[in-house]
N, C-alpha and C positions, 0 to 999 in steps of 0.2 A: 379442598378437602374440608370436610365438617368441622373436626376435631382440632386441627390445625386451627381453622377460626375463631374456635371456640378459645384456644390459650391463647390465643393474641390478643383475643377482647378481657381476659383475663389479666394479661399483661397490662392492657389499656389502663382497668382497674386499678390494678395495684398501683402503679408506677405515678398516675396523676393526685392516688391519693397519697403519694409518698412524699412526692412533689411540694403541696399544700403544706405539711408537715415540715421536711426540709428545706423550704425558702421561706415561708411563712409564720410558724409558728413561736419565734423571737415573737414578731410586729405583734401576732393576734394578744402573745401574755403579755406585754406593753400597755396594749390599747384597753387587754378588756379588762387586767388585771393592776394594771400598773406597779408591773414588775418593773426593776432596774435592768438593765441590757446584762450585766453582769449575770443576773438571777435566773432570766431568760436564757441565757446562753445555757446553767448549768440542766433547766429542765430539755432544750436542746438536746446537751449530750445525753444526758439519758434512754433520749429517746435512739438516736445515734448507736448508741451500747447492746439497746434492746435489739435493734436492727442488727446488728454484725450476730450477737447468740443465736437470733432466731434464723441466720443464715446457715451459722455452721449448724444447729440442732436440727432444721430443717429436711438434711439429706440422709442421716440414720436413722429419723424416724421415719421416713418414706418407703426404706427398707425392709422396716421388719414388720411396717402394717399395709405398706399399699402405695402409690405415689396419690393414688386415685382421691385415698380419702384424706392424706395429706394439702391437696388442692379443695378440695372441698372444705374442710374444717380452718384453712389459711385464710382464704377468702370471703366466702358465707359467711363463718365460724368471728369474724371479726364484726360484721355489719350491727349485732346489737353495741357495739361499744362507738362504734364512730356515730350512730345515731344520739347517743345520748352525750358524747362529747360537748354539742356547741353548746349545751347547757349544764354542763356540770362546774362546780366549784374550783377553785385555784387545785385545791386539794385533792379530789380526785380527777380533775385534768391533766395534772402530775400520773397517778397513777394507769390513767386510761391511756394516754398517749406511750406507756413505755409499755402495755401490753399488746394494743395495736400494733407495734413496731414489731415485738417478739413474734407475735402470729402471723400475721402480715409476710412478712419479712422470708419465712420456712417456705411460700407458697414457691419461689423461683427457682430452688434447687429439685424441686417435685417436679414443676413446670418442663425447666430444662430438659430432666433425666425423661421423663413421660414424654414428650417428645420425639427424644432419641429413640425412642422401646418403639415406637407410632411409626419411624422410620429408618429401620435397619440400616447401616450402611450408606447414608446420608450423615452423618454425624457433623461434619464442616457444615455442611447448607443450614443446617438447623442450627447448630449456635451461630451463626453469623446470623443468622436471622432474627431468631428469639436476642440475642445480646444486643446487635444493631435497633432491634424494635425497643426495647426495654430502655435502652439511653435515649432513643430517641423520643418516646413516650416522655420520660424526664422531664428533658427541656422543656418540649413544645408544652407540657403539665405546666412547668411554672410562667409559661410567656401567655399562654393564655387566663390561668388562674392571678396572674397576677393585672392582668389586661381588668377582669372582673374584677379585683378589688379595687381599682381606679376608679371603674363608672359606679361602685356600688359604695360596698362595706368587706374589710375581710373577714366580718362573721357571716357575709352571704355565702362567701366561700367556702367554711365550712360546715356552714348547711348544707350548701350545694354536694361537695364530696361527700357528705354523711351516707348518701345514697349509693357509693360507687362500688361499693363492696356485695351487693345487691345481686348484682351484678354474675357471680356466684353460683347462681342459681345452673346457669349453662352449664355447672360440667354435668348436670344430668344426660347431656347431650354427649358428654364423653364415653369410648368404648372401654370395656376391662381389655385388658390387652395383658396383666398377668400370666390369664393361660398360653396365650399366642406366646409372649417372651420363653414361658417357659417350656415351648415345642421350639421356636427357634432355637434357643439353647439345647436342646435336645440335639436338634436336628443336625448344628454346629458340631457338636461331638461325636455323632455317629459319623457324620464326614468326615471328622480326623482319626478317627479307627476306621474309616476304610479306605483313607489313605496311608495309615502306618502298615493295615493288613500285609499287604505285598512285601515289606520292608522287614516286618517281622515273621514271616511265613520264608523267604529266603534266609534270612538267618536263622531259622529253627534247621533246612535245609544242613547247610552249612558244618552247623553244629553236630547233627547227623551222624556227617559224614566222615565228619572230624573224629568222632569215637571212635567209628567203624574201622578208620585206618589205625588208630592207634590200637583199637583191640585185632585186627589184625597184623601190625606192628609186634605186637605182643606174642601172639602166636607164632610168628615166625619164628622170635628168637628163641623161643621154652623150643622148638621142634630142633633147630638148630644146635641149641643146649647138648640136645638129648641122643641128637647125632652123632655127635661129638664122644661122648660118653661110651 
């Protein structure tokens, strides 16, 4: 399937340039910056921090505007700042790296859910597959990225990744699937109203019949009363 491909080369995306980042990114402000490991560590976590908000902000705002253009603005939405990354300043490397992280970062809970919407009732196949691909993208990201700063430089590397968010461009290729979710959800609920119908149409029955005896219940006895009498 199209769409399918399409967030898995997305996945690719994200994940290798994440990779670059978290294995990387101590050595690159070392080497190019000649930070202390100490210093490096703390721009590290930041970026680390940025990653975990932009995870949990990631899937309400997917919610109330789209997963669609959630993936679109995580991925695309990122490429002018990782471009300008391998040349920027101690000072705003700081700052670019822990916004890449935040935006970056939203695109896999969109990914995820968009997925699942693409295919109903598949939900195991699809995280296992998207979270399997996603770590596995990880590794292989840094045993190959780190393969290249061997033979090269690790600022060829993030040149190299500067381009991966580019990348991006593909979910044009993605469908809206909003309205579809929101006929299957439709559709979902008319099936359990017309599977309660029968459930709640004998106990309307029931009910019925239940006054009838007691209003004749009732009758019986006023007549009985009055027989009496």
């Amino acid at each position: 399937m199209l769409a399918v491909s399409v967030l898995l080369l997305l996945i690719f995306s994200k994940y290798f340039y994440m990779a670059s980042i978290s294995s990387y990114y101590t050595f690159y402000l070392m080497q190019k910056f000649g930070l202390s490991i100490q210093n490096a560590q703390l721009h590290l976590f930041a970026f680390l921090f940025a990653v975990a908000a932009g995870t949990v902000i990631g899937g309400p705002v997917g919610d109330k505007i789209g997963r669609k253009y959630v993936i679109w603005g995580s991925i695309l939405g990122v490429a002018p700042f990782t471009l300008v990354l391998p040349y920027a300043t101690l000072y705003w490397t700081g700052i670019l790296t822990v916004i890449i992280g935040f935006i970056l970062a939203s695109a896999f809970s969109a990914i995820l859910v968009y997925a699942q919407e693409l295919l109903p009732g598949r939900i195991g196949m699809v995280s296992g597959l998207f979270f399997g691909f996603a770590f596995g993208m990880g590794g292989l990201g840094a045993a190959v990225l780190g393969l290249i700063a061997d033979h090269t430089s690790i600022y060829l590397v993030y040149k190299i990744c500067a381009f991966l968010p580019l990348l991006g461009i593909l979910t044009i290729f993605l469908p809206d699937i909003d309205i579809k979710h929101d006929l299957w959800r439709l559709k979902v609920r008319f099936n359990r109203l017309y599977i309660l119908m029968p459930s709640c149409f004998v106990h309307l029955i029931l009910i019925t019949f239940t006054f009838r005896a007691l209003f004749a219940f009732r009758s019986y006895l006023f007549i009985k009363h009055n027989h009496f009498l």
